[in-house]
N, C-alpha and C positions, 0 to 999 in steps of 0.2 A: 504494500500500500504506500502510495506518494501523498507525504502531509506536508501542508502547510502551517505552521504555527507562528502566531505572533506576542513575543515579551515584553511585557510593559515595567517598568521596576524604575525608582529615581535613583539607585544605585545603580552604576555602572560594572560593578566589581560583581553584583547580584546578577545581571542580566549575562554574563562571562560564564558565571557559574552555572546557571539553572540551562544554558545552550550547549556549553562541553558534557552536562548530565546528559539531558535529552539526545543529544546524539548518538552518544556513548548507546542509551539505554533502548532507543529507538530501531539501531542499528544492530543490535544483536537481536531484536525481533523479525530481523528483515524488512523492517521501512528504511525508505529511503525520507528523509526529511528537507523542507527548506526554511529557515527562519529568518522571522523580520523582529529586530527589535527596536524598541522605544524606550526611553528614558521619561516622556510623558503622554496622559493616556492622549492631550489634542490631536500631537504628532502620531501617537496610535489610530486615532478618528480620520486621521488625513489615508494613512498607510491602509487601513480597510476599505475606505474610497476609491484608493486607487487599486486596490484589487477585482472589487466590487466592479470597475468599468470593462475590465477584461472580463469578465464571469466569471469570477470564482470568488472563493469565499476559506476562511482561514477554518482550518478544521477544530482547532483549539487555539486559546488564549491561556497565557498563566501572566498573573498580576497581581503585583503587591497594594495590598489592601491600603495601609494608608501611607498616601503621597500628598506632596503637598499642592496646594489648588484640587483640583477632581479626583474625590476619592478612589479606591477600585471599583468601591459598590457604585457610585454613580457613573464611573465609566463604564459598568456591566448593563447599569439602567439604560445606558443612552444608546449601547449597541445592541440592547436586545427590543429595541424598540423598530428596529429592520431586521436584526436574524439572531437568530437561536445558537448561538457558538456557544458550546460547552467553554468553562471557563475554569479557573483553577485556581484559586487566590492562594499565595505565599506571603507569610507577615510575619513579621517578631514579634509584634507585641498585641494583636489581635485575634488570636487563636488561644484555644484553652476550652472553659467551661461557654462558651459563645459558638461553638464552632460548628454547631447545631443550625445555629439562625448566620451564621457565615452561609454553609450549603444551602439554603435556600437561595433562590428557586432551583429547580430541576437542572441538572446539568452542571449543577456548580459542588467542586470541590475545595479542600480547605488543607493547606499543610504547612508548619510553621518554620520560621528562622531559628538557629541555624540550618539549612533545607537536607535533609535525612534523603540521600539517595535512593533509599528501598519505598520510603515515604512518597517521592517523588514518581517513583515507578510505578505504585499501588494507583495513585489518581490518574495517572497517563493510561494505564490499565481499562482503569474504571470509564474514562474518555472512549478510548478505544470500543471497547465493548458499547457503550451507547450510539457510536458509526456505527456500526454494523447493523443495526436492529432495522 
């Protein structure tokens, strides 16, 4: 399967990390992967548009929950108000006994800083399996 995903995260050192996971992890399931990443979710808003005009559409998103200016959640609100992308939020400080009303709505996963590999692979998983259905 050929994915496309796109990383939204205000760290840069974060958006390095969670792209050498995923490929790694991606690649030994046999996808082949392309990523876009963003540093804010605007420039995120912009980069799904301009996918959006070719026809396609980003199979998943992982985004750090709070950023400054647009949160994830509100950058989840504003994308899923044209398409349904499974989404994946990663945070430090927003995950715990919350992580419940994090996954909400449908298609949304929740996995915290520092990002736990197997943790990362369990939701990509979880993604996965919702394409296919």
């Amino acid at each position: 399967m050929d994915l496309r995903v796109l990383l939204v995260d205000d760290e840069s050192t974060s958006l390095h990390i969670i792209s050498s996971l995923l490929e790694k992890g991606l690649a030994e399931k046999q996808h082949s992967v392309h990523i876009d990443m963003a540093r804010y979710p605007e420039k995120a808003l912009d980069l799904i548009a301009e996918l959006k005009k070719t026809g396609q559409n980003y199979d998943f998103i992982t985004c750090d929950y709070s950023m400054p200016g647009m949160s994830g959640r509100e950058f989840q609100e504003t994308v899923r108000k044209t398409q349904n992308i499974p989404f994946i939020f990663i945070s430090a400080g927003a995950i715990g006994p919350g992580k419940e009303e994090l996954e909400k709505p449908d298609n949304t996963y929740a996995i915290p800083k520092p990002i736990d590999a197997a943790e990362l692979e369990n939701a990509v998983s979880s993604v996965l399996y919702s394409l296919d259905k």
